[in-house]
Each structure stands twice: as structure tokens, then as C-alpha cells.
N, C-alpha and C positions, 0 to 999 in steps of 0.2 A: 579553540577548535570546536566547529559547532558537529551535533551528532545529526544524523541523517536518518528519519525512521522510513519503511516502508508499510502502509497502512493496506489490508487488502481484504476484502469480502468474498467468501468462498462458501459453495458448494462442498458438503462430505466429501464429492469425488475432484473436487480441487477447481469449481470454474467460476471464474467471477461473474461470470452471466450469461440467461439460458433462455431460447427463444420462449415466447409461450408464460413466463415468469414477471411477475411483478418488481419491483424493487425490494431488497430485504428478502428476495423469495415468499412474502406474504408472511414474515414469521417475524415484523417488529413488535417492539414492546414498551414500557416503559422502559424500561433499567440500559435497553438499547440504547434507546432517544438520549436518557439523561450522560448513559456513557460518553455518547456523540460531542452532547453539551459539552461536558469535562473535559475532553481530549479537546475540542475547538475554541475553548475559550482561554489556552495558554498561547503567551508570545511566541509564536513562530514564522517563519516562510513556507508555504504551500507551492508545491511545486508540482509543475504539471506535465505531461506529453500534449500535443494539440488536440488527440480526439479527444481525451478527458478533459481538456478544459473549455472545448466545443460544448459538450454534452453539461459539465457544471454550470456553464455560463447561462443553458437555459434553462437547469433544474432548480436555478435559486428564483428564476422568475416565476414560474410555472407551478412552481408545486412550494408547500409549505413547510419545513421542518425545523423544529425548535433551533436545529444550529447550523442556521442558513444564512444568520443575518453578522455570524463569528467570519463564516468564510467571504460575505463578501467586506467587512473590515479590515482582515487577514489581509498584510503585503503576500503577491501571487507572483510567481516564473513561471512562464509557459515555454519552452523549449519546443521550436518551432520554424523551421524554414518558407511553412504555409502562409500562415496567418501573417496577417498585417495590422500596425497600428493606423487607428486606435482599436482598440480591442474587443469593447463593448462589454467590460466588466472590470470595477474600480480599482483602484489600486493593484493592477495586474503589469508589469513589466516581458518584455518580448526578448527572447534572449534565442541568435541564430547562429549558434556554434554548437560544435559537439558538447551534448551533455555530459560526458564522465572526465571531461578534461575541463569544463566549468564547473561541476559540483565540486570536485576535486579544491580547485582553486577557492569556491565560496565556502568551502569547510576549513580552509585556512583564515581567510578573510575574514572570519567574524565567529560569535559564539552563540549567534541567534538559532538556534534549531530550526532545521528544516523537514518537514512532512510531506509525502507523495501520497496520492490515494488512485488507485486504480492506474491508469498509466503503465501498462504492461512491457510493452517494449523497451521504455526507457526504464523502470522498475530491474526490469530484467538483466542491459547493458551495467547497470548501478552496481545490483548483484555482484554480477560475474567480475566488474573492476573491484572490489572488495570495499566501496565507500560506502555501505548499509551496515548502520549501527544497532538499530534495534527490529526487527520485523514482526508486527504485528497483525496475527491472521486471528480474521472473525469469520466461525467456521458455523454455518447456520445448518438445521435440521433438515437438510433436502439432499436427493442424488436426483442431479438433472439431466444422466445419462449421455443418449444422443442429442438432445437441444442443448445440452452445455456446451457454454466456448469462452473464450479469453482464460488461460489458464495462466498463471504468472509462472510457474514451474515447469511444466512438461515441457520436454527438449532444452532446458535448460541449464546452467551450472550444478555442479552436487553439495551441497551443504551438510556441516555437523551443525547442529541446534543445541544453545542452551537454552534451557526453558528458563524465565527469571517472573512470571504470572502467570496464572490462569484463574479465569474466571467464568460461571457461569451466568448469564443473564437471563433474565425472563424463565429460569430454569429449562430452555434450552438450545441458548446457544454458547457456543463456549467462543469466549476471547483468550488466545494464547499469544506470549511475548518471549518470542527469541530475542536472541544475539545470535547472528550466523557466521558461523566461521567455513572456510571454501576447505573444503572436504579432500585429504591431503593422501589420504590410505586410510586403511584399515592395521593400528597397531601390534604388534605381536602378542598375542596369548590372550586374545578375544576373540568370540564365538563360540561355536563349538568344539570339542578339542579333540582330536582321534583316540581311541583307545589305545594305551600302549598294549604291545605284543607280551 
């Protein structure tokens, strides 16, 4: 059974990205970059929504980063009714069915790990079906307020969070690693508790 990570870059106040902002929000590093490396240079399937893989397919051309040359080696799923083959980036596969009833099925099928990166909508449907194994939020130094937008959570599912990492880089961004579990209640005899009479 393979595990399903969801990989996501966020704003303090929770937005993967904000008019006016650079990439990384202008706060990359070393210890970013090499993390990037680490996490892109294990066997897995990258898996995509279309705008995301619109927007990767020309950020590996266009721009330079140590671990550009992982993703375009990486077997790629685009999940997509748009787009047409051929695709215009290597080893990428076109896949036009509902995503939570094919991930479903390819987390049966095989034990190869699959990772999403940005891909909000279909991130989010992932969520909500309960097929998200580990979610990994890199929570950079900025509030992008009103130019922030793509949030992977707002209006979305409720989750409980186990934390299983955290880490600082560059001393200051943190990378944090749940396991999200879909958020069921709230148990008895947690919170605050009334005073007895």
C-alpha cells in the first residue's frame, strides 16, 4: 500500500501564494534548498492538478534550482480533463478520471510513494476522502494578508494533527509533519471544565 504525502508552502496566515511575492516569499536558504534536494531525490510519483503542473512544467525551464533536475526525472500524474498529450514534460502521464477514486486505486496498486506539491483543489478533495498520509506544511516568515490566496485549508475539511517533525531551517522557517486524522468531535473531559457548584 503506498503512503500519499501532501507537500505544501504556506504563509503564517496559511496561503500558498501572494500577489506582489516572490517565490519562497524571498526567505530561501541553504538548508531549504538542500531540504528540497532530500525530499526530491527519493523514489516516488509526483503527482499533480493541471495548474500545478502548468506552472512546474515551466518553472523547471525558466528558473534554476538544485532540485529541478529530481522532478523532472521523477514519474509525474497530472490529473486533468484540460490538458492534452503529449505534455511537454518527461516522464509525465495524463490521467482523466476522478482523482480520489484513482489515488484510491494507485495506493492499492503499488507501494511506490506518491507526493503532491501545491495543487490545492485536488490536495483538498485528497484531504477530505481520507487518502492523505502524511502532510507536510513549510510555514515561511511572512503574513501576506490581503495579497494572499490559494489556501489549502480555508473552507475546507477539519483535521486532528499528529505532529511526528519539526524542523527549523535557515533559522526561520519551520517545516512541520503531520498525520491528519478527519476530525470526529471533540472527546469528553477536554478543555475547559465548568466549575462545580
Amino acid at each position: 500500500m503506498a503512503s500519499f504525502t501532501v507537500d505544501f508552502f504556506c504563509s503564517l496566515d496559511g496561503n500558498g501564494s501572494a500577489r506582489g511575492w516572490p517565490g519562497y516569499w524571498g526567505k530561501e536558504g541553504p538548508e531549504l534548498r538542500a531540504d528540497r534536494v532530500r525530499t526530491f531525490a527519493q523514489d516516488q510519483v509526483l503527482v499533480f492538478g493541471a495548474t500545478t503542473f502548468r506552472e512546474f512544467r515551466t518553472y523547471v525551464v525558466e528558473y534554476d534550482e538544485p532540485y529541478y533536475d529530481s522532478l523532472n526525472i521523477l514519474p509525474k500524474i497530472v490529473f486533468s480533463s484540460t490538458l492534452e498529450e503529449p505534455l511537454g514534460w518527461q516522464n509525465s502521464t495524463l490521467v482523466n478520471q476522478d482523482a480520489v477514486t484513482a489515488v484510491e486505486r494507485l495506493k492499492r496498486e503499488t507501494d511506490v510513494p506518491m507526493r503532491s506539491h501545491g495543487s490545492i483543489s485536488l490536495n483538498r478533495a485528497l484531504l477530505a476522502a481520507g487518502l492523505v498520509d502524511r502532510l507536510e506544511v513549510m510555514v515561511f516568515p511572512a503574513i501576506t494578508g490581503r495579497a494572499g490566496y490559494a489556501s489549502l485549508f480555508h473552507d475546507g475539511p477539519e483535521f486532528d494533527l499528529e505532529l511526528v517533525e519539526s524542523t527549523v531551517l535557515d533559522g526561520r522557517t519551520q517545516k512541520l509533519v503531520y498525520i491528519p486524522h478527519v476530525h470526529k468531535g471533540i472527546p469528553e473531559g477536554v478543555g475547559p471544565q465548568r466549575r462545580r457548584e
